[in-house]
C-alpha positions as CSV (number, residue, x, y, z in Angstrom):
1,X,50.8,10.8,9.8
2,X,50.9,14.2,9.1
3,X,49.5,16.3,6.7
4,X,52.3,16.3,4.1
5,X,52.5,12.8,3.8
6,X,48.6,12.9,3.4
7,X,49.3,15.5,0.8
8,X,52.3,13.3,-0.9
9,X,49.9,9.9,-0.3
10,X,47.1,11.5,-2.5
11,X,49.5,13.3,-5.2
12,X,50.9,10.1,-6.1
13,X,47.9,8.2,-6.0
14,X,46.5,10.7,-8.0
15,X,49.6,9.9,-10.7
16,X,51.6,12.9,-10.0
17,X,55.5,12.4,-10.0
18,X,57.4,12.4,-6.8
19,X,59.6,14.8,-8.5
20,X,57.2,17.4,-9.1
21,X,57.4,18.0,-5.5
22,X,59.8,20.4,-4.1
23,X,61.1,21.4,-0.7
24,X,60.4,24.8,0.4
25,X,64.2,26.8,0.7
26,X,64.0,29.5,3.4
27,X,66.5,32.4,2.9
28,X,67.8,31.5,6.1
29,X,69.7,28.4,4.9
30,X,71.8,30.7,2.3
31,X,75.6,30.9,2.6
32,X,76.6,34.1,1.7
33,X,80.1,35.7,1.5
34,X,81.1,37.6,4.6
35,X,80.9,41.0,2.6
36,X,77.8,40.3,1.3
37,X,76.1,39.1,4.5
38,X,78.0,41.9,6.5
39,X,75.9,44.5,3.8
40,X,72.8,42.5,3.8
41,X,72.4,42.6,7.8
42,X,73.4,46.8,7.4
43,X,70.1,46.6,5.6
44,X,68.1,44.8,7.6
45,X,69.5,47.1,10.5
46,X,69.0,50.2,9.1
47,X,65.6,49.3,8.1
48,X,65.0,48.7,11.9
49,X,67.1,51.1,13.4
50,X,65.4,53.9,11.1
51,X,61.6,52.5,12.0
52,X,61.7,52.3,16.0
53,X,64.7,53.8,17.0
54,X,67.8,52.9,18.6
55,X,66.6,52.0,21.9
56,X,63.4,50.5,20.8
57,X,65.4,48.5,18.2
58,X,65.7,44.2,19.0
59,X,68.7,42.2,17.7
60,X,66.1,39.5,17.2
61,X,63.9,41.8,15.2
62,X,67.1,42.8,12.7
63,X,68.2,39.3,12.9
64,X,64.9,38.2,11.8
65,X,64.1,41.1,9.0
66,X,67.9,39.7,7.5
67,X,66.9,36.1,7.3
68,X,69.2,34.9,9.4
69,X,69.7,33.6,13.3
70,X,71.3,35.7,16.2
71,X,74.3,33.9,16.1
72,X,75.5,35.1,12.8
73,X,74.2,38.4,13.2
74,X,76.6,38.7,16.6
75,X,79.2,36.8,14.5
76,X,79.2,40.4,12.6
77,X,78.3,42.8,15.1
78,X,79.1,41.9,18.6
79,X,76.5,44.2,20.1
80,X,73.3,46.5,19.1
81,X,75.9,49.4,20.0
82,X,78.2,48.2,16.8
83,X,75.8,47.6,14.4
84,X,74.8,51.1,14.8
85,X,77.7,53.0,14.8
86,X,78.9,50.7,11.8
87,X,75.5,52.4,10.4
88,X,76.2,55.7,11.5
89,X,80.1,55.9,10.1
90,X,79.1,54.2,6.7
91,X,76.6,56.7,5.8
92,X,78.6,59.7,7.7
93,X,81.6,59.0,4.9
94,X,79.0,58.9,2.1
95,X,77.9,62.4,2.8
96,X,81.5,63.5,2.9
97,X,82.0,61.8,0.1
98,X,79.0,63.5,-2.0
99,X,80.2,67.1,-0.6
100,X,83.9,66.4,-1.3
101,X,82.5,65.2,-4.9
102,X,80.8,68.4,-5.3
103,X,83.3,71.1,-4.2
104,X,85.7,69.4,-6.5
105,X,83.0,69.2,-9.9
106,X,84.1,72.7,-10.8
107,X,86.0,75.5,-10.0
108,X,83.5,78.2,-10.5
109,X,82.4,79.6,-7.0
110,X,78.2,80.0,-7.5
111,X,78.6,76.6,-8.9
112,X,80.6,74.7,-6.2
113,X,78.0,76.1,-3.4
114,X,75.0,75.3,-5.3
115,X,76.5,71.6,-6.0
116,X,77.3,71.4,-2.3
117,X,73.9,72.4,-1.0
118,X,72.1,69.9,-3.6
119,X,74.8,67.2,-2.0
120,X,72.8,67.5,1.1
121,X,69.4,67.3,-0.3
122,X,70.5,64.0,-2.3
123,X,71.5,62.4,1.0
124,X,68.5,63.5,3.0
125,X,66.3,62.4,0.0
126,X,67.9,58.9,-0.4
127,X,65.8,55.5,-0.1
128,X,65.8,54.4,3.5
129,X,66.5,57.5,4.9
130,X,70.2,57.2,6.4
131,X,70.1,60.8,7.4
132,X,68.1,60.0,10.6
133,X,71.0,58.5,11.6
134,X,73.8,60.7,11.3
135,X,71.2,63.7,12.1
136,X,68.7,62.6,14.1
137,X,70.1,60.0,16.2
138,X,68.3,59.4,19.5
139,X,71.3,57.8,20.7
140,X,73.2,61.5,20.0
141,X,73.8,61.3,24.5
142,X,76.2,57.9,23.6
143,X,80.0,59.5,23.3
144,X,80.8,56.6,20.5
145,X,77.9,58.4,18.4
146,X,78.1,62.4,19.4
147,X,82.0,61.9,18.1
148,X,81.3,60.8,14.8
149,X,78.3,63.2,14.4
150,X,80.5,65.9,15.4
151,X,83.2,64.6,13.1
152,X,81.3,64.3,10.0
153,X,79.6,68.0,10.6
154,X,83.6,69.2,11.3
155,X,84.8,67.5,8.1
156,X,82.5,68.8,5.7
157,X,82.5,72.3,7.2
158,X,86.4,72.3,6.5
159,X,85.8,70.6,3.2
160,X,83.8,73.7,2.5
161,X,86.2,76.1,4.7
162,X,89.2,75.3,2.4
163,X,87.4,76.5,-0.8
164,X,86.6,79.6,1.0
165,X,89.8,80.2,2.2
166,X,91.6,79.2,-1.3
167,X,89.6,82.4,-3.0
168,X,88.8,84.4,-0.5
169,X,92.3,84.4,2.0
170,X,89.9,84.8,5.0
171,X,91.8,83.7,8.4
172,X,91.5,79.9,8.9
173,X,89.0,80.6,11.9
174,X,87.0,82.8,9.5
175,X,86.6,80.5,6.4
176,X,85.5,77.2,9.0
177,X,82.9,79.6,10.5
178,X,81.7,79.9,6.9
179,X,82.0,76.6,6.1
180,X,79.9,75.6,9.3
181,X,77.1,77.9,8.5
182,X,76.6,76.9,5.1
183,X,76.7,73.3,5.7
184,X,74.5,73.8,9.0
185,X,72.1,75.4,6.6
186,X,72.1,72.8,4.4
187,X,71.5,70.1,6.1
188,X,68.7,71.8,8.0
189,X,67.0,72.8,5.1
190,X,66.9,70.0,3.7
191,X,65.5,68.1,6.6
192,X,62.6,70.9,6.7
193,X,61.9,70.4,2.5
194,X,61.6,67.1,3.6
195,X,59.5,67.1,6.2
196,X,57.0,69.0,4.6
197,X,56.4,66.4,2.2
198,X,58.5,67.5,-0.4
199,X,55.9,69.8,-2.3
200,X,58.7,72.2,-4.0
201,X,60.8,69.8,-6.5
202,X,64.2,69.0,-5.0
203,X,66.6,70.3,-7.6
204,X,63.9,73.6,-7.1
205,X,64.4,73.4,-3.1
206,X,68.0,73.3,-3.4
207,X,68.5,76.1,-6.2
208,X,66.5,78.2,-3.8
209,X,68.9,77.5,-1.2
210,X,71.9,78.0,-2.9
211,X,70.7,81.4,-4.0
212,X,70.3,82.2,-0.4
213,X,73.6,81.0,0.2
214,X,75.6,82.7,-3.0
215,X,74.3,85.8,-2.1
216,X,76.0,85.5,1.1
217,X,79.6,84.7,0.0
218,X,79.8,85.9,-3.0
219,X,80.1,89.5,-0.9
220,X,83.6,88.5,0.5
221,X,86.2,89.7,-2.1
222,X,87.8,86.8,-4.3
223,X,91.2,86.4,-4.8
224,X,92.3,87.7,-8.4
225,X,95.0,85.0,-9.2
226,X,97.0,84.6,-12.7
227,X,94.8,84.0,-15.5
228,X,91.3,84.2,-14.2
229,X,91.3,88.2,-14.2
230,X,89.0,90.0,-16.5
231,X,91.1,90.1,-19.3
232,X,92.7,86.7,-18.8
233,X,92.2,84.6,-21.9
């Protein structure tokens, strides 16, 4: 007889309802819609992924941290390699997504580079820190994961490029160079502010950065176009 029924034996004895009794649920057991269970074992992953690193990184370890077996985690993710880059491409097209959001919130110049560079300290600053992924992978040496890295830095550099180019008519080469420098900056920054522990506030961090960077462009000559001259308006 085991200790449960001891327990139930003496409960009822005691006058306590059978009812009163419930069965422990573990998480495990919980059917979940594919989307949903595809975002909760992203979670767990990244969690992990983030903590020990790629290579140090268990299936059984993610599996276990999501609640549910290594079946359905491989049901998902048919390797360690997939989950990551899964990781690594959602969190790549949010960043692109923030930059693209911030070139495109106005069409003043000092304003679009100070909204870009504070793009980049949002995403290094966000819970769970994604950016270790998409910048400080140690898996960088896998070709699956040095393409999208590079692709991600190339895309918002050209995000950035095309502003240039639209008000300053630099050569294409030119404005991606530009582009490149001032989201390599970024991003670098960034990482430093927060590695550092984050003693200057953010929105301060990335003003002081964005000064840096105004100063910079806002030498190359802008393109006077109709209505937006000095005496437009």
């Amino acid at each position: 007889m085991t200790w449960i029924h001891l327990t139930l034996g003496r409960r009822l004895t005691e006058g306590t309802s059978p009812m009163a009794i419930r069965p422990v649920t573990r998480s495990r057991g919980l059917r979940l819609a594919r989307p949903a269970r595809r975002a909760q074992l992203l979670k767990a992953a990244q969690e992990v992924f983030v903590e020990s690193g790629y290579h140090a990184a268990a299936m059984d370890e993610i599996a276990d941290r999501a609640g549910v077996s290594k079946p359905v985690l491989y049901q998902h993710f048919p390797s360690k390699l997939d989950l990551y880059l899964a990781l690594v491409d959602q969190h790549s097209g949010e960043l692109l997504d923030l930059i693209r959001a911030a070139l495109a919130s106005t069409t003043e110049n000092k304003q679009r580079v100070a909204a870009t560079i504070a793009a980049y300290f949002e995403f290094v600053d966000r819970d769970g820190a994604p950016f270790r992924l998409v910048f400080e992978s140690d898996l960088a040496n896998e070709d699956a994961v040095r393409q999208r890295v590079d692709r991600v830095s190339q895309d918002s550099a050209e995000a950035i490029a095309g502003v240039i180019k639209e008000d300053t008519d630099l050569p294409d080469a030119e404005a991606h160079l530009l582009g490149m420098a001032l989201a390599g900056m970024a991003q670098i920054c960034a990482r430093f502010w927060l590695s550092q522990g984050s003693s200057i506030p953010r929105e301060e961090a990335a003003r002081l950065v964005a000064t840096l960077s105004w100063r910079g462009l806002g030498g190359f000559p802008k393109i006077e176009r109709e209505g937006s001259g000095p005496d437009a308006g």
